[in-house]
C-alpha positions in Angstrom: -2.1 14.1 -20.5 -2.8 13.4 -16.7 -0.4 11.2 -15.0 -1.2 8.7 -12.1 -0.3 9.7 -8.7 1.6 6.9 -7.5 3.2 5.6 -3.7 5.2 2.9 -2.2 3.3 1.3 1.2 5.4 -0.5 3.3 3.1 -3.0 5.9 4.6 -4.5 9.3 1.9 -6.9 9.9 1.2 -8.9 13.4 2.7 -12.3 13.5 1.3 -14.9 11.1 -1.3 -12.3 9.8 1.2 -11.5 6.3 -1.0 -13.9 4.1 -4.5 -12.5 4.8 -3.3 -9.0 4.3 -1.4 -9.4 1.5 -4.9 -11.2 0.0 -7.1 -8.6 1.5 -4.6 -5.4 -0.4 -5.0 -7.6 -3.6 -8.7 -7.2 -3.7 -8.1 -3.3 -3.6 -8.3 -1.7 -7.5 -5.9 1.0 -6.6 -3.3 -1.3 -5.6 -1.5 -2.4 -8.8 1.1 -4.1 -7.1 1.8 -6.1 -3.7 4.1 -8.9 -2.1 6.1 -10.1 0.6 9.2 -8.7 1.5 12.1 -9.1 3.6 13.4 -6.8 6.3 11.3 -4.4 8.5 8.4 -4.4 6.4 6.5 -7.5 5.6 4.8 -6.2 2.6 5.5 -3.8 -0.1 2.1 -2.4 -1.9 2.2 -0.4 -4.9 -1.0 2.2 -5.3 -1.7 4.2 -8.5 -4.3 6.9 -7.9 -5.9 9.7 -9.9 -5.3 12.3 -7.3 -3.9 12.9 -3.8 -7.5 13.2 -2.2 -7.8 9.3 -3.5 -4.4 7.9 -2.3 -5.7 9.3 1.4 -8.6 6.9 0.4 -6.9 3.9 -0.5 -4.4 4.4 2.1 -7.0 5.3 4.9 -8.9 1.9 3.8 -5.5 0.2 3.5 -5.0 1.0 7.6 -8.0 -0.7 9.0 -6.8 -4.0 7.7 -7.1 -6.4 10.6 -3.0 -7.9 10.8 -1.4 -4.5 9.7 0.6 -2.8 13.0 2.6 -0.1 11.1 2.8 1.6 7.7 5.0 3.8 6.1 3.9 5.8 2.6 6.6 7.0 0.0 4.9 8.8 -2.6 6.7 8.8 -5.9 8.4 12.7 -7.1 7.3 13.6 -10.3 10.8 15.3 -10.8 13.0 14.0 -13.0 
């Protein structure tokens, strides 16, 4: 059985811009999960992917969303 690859994206976005991004990484299949936070980020995104070639992808189309300024990518150890 084939697991998902799965990673954390944390989003700084540009002042007053959180709403429209967080709408725009919503319409993305591969992200199964996504909401406002508090603290340095402004939005946590949750990305399951087949493979590690497709969560470059998804996180490559995730960066030219107009309102992000910074990401940060934790992907998920498949260590127990």
């Amino acid at each position: 059985m084939h697991s998902k690859q799965i990673a954390y994206i944390l989003l700084l976005t540009a002042p007053g811009k959180d709403e429209k991004v967080l709408d725009n990484l919503r319409s993305i299949p591969e992200v199964s999960e996504a909401t406002l936070v508090f603290g340095e980020f402004d939005i946590y995104a949750m990305i399951e992917v087949e493979n590690i070639n497709e969560l470059n992808q998804v996180t490559t189309k995730i960066r030219k969303i107009e309102g992000i300024t910074k990401t940060s990518t934790l992907i998920k150890s498949n260590l127990k």
